[in-house]
N, C-alpha and C positions, 0 to 999 in steps of 0.2 A: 723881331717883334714877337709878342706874346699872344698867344690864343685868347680870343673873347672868352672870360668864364664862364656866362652862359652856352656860350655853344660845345665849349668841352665838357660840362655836365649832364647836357643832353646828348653827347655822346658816347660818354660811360653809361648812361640807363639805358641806351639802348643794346650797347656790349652786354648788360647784366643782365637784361632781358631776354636777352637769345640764349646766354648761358644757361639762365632760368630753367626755360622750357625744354633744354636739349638734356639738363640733369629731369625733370619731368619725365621728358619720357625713356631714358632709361633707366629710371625707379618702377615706370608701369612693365616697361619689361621685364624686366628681372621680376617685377609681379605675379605675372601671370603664369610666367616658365615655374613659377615654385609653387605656384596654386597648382599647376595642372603636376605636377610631379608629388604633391601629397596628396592629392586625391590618389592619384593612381598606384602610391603604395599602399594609402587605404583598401582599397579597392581589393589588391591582393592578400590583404591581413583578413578582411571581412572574409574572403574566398576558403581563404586556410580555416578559422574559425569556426566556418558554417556547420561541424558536427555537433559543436559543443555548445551551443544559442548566441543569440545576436550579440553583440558588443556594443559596450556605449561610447558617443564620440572621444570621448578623450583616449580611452583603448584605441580607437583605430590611429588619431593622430601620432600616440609617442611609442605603436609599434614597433617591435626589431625587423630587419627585412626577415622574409620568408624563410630563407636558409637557418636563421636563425632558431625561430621557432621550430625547424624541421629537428635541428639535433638538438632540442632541447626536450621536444615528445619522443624525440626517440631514444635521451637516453633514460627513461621513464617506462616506458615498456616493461611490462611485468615479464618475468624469466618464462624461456619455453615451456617449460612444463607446467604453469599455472594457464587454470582453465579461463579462457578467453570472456567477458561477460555474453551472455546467452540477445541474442538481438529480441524486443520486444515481437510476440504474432502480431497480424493485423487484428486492430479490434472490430467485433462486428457488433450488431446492436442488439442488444439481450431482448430477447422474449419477453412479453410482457402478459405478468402471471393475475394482472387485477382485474379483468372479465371474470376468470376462470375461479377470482376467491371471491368474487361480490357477493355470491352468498355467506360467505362465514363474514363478511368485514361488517354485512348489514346487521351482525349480530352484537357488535362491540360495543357501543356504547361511550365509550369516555376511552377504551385501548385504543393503543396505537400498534403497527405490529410491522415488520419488514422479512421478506422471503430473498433468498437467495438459492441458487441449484447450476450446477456445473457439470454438464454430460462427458463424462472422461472422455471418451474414444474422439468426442467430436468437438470439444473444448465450448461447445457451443454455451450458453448463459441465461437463464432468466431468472428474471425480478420480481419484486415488487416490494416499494417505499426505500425512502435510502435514510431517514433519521439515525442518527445515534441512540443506543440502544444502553444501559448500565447492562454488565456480563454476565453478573452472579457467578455461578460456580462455571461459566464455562470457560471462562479466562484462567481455568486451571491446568486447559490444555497446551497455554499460551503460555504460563509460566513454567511448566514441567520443559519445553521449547527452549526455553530461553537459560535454563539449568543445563540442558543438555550442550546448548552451544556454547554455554561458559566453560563447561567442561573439558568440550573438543579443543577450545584456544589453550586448556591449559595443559594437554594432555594427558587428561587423565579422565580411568571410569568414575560414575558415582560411587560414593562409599556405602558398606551398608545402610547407616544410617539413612542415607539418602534416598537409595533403594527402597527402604520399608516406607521413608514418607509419602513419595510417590505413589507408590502402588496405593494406600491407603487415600493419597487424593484424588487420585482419576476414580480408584473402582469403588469406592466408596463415598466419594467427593468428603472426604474426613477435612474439618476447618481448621484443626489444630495445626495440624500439619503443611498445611497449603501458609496459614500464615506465617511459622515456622521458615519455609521455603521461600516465602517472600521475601522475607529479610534478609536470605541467604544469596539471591540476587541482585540485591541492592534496590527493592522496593522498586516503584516505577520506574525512575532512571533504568534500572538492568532492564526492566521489560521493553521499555519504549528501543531502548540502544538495539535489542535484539527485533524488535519488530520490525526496524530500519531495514536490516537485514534480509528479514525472512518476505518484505514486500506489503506489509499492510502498513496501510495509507492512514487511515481512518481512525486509529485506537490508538486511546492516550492511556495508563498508566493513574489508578486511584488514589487518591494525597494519602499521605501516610502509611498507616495499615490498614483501612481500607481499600484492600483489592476488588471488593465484586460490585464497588463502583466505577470501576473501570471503563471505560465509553467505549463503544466500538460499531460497528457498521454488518451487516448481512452480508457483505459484499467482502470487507475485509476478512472475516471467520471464514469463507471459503478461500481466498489466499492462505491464511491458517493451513487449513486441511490441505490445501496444495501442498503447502512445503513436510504436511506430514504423512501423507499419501502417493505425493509423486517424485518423481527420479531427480528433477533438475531444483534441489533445494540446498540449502545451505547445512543443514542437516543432512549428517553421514547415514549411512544404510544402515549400522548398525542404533544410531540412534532414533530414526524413521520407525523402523520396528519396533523397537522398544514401546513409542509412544502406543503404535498400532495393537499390540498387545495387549494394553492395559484397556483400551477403549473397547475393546472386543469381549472386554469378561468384566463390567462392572456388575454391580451387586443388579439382581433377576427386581428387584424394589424400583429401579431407578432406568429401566431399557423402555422406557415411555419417549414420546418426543417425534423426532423423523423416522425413527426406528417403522410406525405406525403407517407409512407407506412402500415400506418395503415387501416384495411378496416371497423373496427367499434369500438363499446363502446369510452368510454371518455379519452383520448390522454392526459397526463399531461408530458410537456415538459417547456423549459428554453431554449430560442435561445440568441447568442451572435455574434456580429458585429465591426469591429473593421479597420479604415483605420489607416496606418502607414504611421504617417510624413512625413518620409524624400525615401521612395521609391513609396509615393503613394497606395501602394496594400490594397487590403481586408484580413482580415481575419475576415471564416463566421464558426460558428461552434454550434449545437444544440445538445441536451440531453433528453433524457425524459423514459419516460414508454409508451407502446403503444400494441396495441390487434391487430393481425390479424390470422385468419382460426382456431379462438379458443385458439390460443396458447397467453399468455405473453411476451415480450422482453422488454429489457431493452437497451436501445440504445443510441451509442455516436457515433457523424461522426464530426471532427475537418478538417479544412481546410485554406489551407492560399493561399500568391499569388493572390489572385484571382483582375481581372481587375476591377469591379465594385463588386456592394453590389448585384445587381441582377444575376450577372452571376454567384455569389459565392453560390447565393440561390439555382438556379436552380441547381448545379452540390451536393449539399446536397443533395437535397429531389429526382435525379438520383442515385445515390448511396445510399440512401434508401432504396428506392423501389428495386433494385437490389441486394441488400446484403440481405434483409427479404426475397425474393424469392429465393435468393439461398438459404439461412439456412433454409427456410421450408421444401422444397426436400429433403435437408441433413435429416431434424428431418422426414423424413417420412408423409408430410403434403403434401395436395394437395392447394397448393397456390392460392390465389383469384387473380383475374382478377385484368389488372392494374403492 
């Protein structure tokens, strides 16, 4: 005899239906064993990772195992003898220099103005204002910088000619020549590629041949000064000095600026001046290294607005003297006179 058809079709659905469910759940198995197995190579990709900033999901998903990655930074390793990059200090919170200038700031009018100051021995900081500033002539010390490191990559010294243009644009901030030299490092491009370099943040590079529009920050010109005053710069000792030299003996016309809150030893700074076409104004702004009550500072005071070239003077070397005297106090110094 033959099976009822209905009852043998209701006996294959229910065959199908167990089969069903028993392929169900080991599709969920097999699920979960591989959900929890990429997670947990993520997990150690993200771990490896973590010097170098976060990763976005799909990095962690189509990672190499760990091993992988292991001799892949290692065979990247720069050679023994190349110097290790130097680890950031801790940053502490800069002094804050605007109490200490409200008297010259009640004086401005339509200027804007930003301080910066760098106590060597004690790395310590103060401020005041963080706008972008146009250079004028002080972005001459940034391009001489940046001349100098092109040179180191190629090894070789400047040539005379290069020599005489130099010295003619620090100690005399002569424009002939500094624009000359612009061109000669490849206009902004070479400067920006070198400021990478040297640690400033802040400063772009003027269009064209217009360099002393150049943008730049209070804060970034003492990075400047750092890598051209202190040990750990990208700049060789023998070109460190070189630039030191020239700031130290500009023309007796032009040692205005921070100079003005120093009480002794030998002041090497870079002053910059600059009237704008089409509103008339000044902008006055000086940089340098300077000594007072024993201590070191490195200082920047950028200013614009200003009515004349002389008024723009006097309200620098005020806010000078005022901002060294306050951060003296601050550092525990008993301030000299003046």
């Amino acid at each position: 005899m033959h099976e009822n058809p209905p009852a043998r079709r209701r006996g294959r659905s229910r065959r199908e239906q167990r089969r069903r469910r028993r392929a169900r759940r080991r599709r969920m198995m097999w699920s979960v064993t591989s959900f929890v197995v990429l997670i947990g190579g993520a997990t150690t990709y993200a771990v490896t990772r973590s010097d170098s900033g976060d990763s976005s999901t799909s990095d962690r998903a189509t990672a190499p195992s760990p091993p992988a990655v292991s001799a892949r930074a290692k065979a990247s390793e720069p050679p023994a003898d190349t110097p290790k990059p130097l680890r950031s200090a801790p940053v502490r919170k800069p002094f804050d220099l605007g109490p200490a200038l409200a008297p010259v700031t009640a004086l401005f009018g339509d200027n804007r103005m930003s301080v910066a100051m760098l106590d060597v021995e004690s790395g310590a900081m103060a401020t005041y204002g963080h706008d972008a500033f146009d250079t004028a002539s002080i972005v001459k010390v940034d391009i001489l910088a940046t001349l100098l490191l092109q040179a180191q990559d190629e090894g070789r010294r400047l040539s005379g000619e290069e020599r005489a243009q130099t010295a003619a644009m620090i100690q005399k901030s002569d424009n002939d020549s500094t624009s000359a030299l612009w061109t000669r490092i490849g206009s902004a491009r070479g400067l920006d590629a070198a400021n990478a370099r040297l640690g400033l943040l802040q400063t772009r590079g003027g269009q064209g041949t217009v360099w002393g529009i150049t943008q730049t920050t209070a804060e970034d010109q003492i990075r400047l000064l750092q890598s051209v005053f202190g040990d750990e710069s990208p700049l060789s000792e023998a070109s460190r000095t070189y630039i030191q030299d020239l700031m130290r003996h500009v023309v007796g016309s032009q040692t205005w600026g921070v100079s003005a809150a120093a009480d002794s030893g030998t002041t090497a700074l870079k002053n910059g001046w600059l009237q704008r076409t089409q509103v008339k104004k000044w902008d006055v702004n000086s940089i340098g290294r300077i000594q007072r009550g024993g201590r070191v500072y490195l200082m920047a005071v950028l200013l614009n607005g200003c009515s004349t070239q002389e008024v723009g003077i006097s309200i620098v070397e005020q806010a000078s003297r005022a901002s060294a005297a306050a951060f003296a106090r601050k550092l525990g110094e008993t301030p000299a006179a003046g």
